[in-house]
C-alpha positions in Angstrom: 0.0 0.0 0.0 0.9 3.7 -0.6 1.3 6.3 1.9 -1.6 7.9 0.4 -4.0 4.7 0.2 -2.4 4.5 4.2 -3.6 8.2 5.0 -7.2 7.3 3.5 -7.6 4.4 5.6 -5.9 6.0 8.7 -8.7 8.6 8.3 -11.6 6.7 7.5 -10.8 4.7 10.1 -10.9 7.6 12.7 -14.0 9.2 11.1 -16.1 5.9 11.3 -14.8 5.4 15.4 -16.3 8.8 16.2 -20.0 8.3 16.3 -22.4 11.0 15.4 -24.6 10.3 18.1 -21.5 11.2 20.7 -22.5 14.2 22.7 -19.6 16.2 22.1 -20.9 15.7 18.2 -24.2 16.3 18.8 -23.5 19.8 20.7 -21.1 20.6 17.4 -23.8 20.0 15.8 -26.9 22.5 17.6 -24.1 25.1 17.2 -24.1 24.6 13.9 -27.6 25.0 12.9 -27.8 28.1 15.5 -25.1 29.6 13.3 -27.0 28.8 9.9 -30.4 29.8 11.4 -28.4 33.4 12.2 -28.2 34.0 8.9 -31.9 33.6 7.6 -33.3 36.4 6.4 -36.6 36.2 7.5 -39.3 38.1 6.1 -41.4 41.1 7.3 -44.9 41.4 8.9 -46.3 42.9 5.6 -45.0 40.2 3.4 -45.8 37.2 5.5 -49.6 39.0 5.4 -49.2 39.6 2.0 -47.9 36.3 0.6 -50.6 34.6 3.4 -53.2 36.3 1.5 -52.3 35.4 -1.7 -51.9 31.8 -1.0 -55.5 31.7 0.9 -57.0 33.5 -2.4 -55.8 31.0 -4.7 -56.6 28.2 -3.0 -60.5 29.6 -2.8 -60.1 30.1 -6.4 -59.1 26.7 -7.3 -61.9 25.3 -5.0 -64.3 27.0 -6.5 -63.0 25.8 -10.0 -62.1 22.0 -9.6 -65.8 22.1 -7.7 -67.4 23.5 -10.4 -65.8 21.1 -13.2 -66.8 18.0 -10.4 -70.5 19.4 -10.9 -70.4 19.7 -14.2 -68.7 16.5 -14.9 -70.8 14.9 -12.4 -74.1 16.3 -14.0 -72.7 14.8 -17.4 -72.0 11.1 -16.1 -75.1 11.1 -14.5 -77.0 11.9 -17.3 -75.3 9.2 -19.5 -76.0 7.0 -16.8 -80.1 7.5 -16.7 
């Protein structure tokens, strides 16, 4: 074996003794995600209203529509049925 294939091993070796689930890994790991969640840019008051809005609009919208095609296609089956 090379020095290099050595070094691979060497290192895989240590990475797969040190379990994730170790405590000393699992507080790396909640400082982490409290770094990452410090730079989120969240939105503002008037866009989450805004963007809320929009979403509740549309999905009346599409209600209305797929319920009125289910009537109408329902109507049409029920005819050719009789």
């Amino acid at each position: 074996m090379t020095n290099k294939a050595k070094d691979k091993k060497t290192i895989a070796d240590t990475v797969e003794s040190v379990s994730v689930f170790s405590p000393t890994q699992i507080k790396k790991f909640v400082l982490e995600v409290k770094v990452e969640f410090g730079k989120i840019v969240w939105p503002d008051k008037k866009m989450t209203l805004g963007l809320t809005g929009i979403v509740v609009v549309m999905a009346v919208v599409l209600s209305f529509y797929l319920g009125s095609i289910d009537l109408v296609i329902g109507k049409i089956v029920s005819s050719l049925l009789r």
